[in-house]
N, C-alpha and C positions, 0 to 999 in steps of 0.2 A: 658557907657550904650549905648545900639542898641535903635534907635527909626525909625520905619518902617511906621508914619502914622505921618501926621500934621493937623491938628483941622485947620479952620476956619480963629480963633480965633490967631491963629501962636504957638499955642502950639502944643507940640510934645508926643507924646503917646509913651511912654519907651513901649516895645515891652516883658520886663518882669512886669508884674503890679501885683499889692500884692493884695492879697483876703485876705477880711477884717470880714469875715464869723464870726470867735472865738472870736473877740471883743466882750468887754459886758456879755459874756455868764456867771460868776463865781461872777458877780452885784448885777444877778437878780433874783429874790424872787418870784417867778409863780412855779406852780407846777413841779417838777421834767420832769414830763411826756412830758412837751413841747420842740419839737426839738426846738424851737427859742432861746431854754437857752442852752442844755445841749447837745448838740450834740456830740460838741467836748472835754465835759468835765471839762469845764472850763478854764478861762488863766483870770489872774488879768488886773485889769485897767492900773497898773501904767506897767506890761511888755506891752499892748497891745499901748502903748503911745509911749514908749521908740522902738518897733517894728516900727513906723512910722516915727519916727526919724532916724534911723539908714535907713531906704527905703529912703528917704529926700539926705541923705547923700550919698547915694549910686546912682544917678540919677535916681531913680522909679519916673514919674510922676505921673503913670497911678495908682487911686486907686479904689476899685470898694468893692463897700458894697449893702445891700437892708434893706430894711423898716421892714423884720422880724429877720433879723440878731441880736441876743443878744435881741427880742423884742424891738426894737430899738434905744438900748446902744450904737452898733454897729457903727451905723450912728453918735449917736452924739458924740459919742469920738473920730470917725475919722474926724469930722465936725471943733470939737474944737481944736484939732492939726492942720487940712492943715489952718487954716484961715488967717494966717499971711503969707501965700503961695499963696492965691486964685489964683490970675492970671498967674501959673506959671503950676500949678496940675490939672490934668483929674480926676473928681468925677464923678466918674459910681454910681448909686443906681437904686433899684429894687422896683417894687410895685406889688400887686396881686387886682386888682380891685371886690369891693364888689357888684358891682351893673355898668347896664347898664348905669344910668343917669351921665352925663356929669359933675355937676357939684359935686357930690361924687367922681367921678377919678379927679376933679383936686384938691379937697379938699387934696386928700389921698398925692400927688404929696407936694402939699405945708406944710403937715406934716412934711415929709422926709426934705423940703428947711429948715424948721426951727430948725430941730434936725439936720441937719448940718450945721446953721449955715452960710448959704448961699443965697444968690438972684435966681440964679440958679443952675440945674445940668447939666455938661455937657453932661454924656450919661444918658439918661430915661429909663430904659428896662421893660419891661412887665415881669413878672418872671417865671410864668408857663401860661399855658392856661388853663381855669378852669371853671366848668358848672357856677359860680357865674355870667361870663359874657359874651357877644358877643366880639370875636375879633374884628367886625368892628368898637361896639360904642367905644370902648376902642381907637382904631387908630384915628377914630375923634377926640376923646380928647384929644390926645398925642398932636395933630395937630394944636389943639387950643393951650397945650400949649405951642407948638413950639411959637407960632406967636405973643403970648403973653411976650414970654421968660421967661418963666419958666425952659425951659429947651432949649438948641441947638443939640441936636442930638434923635433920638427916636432908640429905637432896641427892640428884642425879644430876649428870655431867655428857651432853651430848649423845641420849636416847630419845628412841624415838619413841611415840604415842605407846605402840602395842609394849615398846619395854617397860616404860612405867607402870601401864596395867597390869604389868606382871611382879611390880615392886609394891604396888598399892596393893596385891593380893594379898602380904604380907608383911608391910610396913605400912609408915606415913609419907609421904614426901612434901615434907616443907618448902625446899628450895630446888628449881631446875635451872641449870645454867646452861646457854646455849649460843652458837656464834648468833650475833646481830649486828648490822651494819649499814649504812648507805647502801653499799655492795651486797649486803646477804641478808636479805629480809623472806628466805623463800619460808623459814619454818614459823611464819605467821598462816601459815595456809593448813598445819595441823598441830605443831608442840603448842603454838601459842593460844590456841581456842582451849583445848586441852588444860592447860595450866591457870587459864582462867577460869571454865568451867568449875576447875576442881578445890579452885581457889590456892594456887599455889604462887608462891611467889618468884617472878621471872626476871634472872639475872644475864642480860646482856653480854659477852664476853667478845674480847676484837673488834671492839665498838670501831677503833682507828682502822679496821683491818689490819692489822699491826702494822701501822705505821702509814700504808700504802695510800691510804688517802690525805694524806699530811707532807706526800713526798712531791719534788717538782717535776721528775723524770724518772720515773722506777721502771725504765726497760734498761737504763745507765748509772744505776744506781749500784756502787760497792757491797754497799752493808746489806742491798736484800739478797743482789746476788750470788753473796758470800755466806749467806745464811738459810738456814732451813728455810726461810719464807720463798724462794724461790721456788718452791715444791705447792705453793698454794694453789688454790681450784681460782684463784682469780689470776694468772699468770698463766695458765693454761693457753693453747695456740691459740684457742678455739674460741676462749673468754677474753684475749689482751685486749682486744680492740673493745667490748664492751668495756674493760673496766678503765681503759684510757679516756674514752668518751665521758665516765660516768668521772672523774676524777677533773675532765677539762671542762664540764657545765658546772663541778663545786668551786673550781675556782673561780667562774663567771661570778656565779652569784657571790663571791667574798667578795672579790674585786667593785661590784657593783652597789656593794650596802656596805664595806669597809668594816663587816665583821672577820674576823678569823676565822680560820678553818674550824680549830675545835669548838669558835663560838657557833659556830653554825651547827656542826655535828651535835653538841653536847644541847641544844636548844632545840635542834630535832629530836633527840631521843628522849629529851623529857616531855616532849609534847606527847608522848605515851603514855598515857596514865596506867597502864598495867605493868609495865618497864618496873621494876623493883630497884636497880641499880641495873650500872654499867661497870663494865671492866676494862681499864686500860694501863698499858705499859711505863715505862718514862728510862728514858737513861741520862737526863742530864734536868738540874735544876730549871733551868730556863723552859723546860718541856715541864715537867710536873706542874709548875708554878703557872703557864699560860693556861694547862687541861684544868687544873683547880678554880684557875678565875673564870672560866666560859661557865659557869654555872649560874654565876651572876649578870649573864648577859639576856634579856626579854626580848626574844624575834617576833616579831608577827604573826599573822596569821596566811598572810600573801607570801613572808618567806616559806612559813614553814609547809605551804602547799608546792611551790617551787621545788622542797627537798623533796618531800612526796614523789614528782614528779619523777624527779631523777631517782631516785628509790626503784620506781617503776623500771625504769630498762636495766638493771641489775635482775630481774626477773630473767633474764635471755641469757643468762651466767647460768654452764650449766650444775642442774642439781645433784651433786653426789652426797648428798645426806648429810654434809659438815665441810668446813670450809680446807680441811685437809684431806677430805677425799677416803679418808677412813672405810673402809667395809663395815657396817652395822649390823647385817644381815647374818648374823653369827649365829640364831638361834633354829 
């Protein structure tokens, strides 16, 4: 395993870290209608355990879940797995604060500690930016409970430039995390100057575009159609045909150098040296365990201008500020 960043604490952040999203979802008993169950359509407890196990064994430290994933299944069944790991594993989790008051965002935060099963979390991330509250009293409170230890690292979660500036007015930000992909490299044109600039460390997220470029035919494909990803800004009328094109030149180049998809992807994105890690999904061993090994695979310099290439007309996808199409513009 590649690891590009050290904690603190002397842990080492695997630079592919497993998004823990679909946990929980196939558990939980809430209306159908809610993305926090059924996004992905479901995946059982006992593969979503055995998925962590197999990341364990693969040297994944880095594992990153939020407080509405699975309604927060999520969290605790990847709580209850890493726990006989604590001091070994990077627990990322996510919150959406309800309210300005202080002691409601650290209530929400020590929710999440107890459903995983932990003292702390190593990364704390804000998850979206939302009218529910001010970015700054939110950073306050991160801040306390930095100093509290609740948590040791604080970050933001699909904001934009001027929201950060409004978090740094009153906090730190350690960690930004933000979609990146073959397909959606547009927030290299402002979060990612920014986040260098400031020296913050940039976590990748949808690196596969969930799945989408790993798929042989995703206009006929069940499981996206059946799932929340059919709502992405790359399935759009408007984007199918870019992101088909940009999906039928990755398979050229596999085809032509007999790398793998994720070896080509994952050799792209570490050919970024500002890239902190990545994020991606897995619902069956054989998938965890191929995205593990593409780390260990050396491209070129001719492939990796090739991806570049194709990178580029992912540019003509159009941009709604995150790969869900989210309103950001809240403030």
């Amino acid at each position: 395993m590649f690891y590009r960043k050290e904690l603190t604490s002397g842990k080492k952040l695997s630079f592919i870290g497993l998004g823990c999203w679909r946990f929980g979802e196939q558990e939980n008993t809430c209306p159908s209608n809610n993305p926090g169950r059924n996004y992905w359509n479901g995946q059982k407890r006992a593969d979503s355990l055995k998925i962590i196990d197999f990341a364990l064994n693969a040297g994944i430290t880095h594992f990153d879940t939020a407080q509405g994933y699975g309604l927060g299944l999520s969290e605790q069944f990847t709580g209850h797995r890493l726990r006989r790991h604590r001091e070994k594993v990077i627990i990322a989790t996510k919150i959406i604060p309800s309210s300005n008051k202080s002691p409601d965002i650290l209530k929400k935060i020590e929710l999440s500690l107890k459903r995983l099963n932990t003292a702390y979390a190593d990364i704390l991330y804000l998850h979206w930016p939302d009218r529910k509250y001010e970015i700054e009293f939110a950073a306050e409170a991160l801040e306390k409970a930095r100093n509290t230890g609740l948590i040791r690292y604080t970050g933001v979660s699909n904001f934009s430039v001027e929201q950060m500036d409004k978090f740094s007015g009153a906090g730190h930000i350690d960690f930004c995390q933000t979609g990146y992909s073959l397909l959606w490299t547009h927030r290299e044109k402002d979060v990612v100057p920014y986040c260098i600039s400031k020296k913050i460390n940039i976590i990748g997220y949808s690196f596969y575009s969930q799945g989408l470029l790993l798929k042989d035919n995703i206009t006929a494909d069940t499981g996206i159609l059946n799932s929340g990803r059919k709502n992405l800004v790359f399935l759009k009328k408007e984007n199918i045909d870019i992101t088909l094109e940009i999906i039928r030149q990755l398979d050229a180049v596999s085809k032509s150098t007999g790398f793998t998809k994720p070896d080509l992807l994952t050799g792209w994105g570490s050919s970024k040296t500002w890239l902190t890690g990545i994020l991606t999904g897995a619902s069956s061993k054989k998938q965890l365990l191929e995205t593990a090994g593409s780390v260990n695979k050396q491209l070129s310099s001719d492939i990796i201008q090739k991806l570049d290439s194709i990178a580029l007309i992912g540019l003509n996808i159009t941009d709604t500020g995150n790969i869900f199409s989210h309103n950001q513009a809240v403030y």
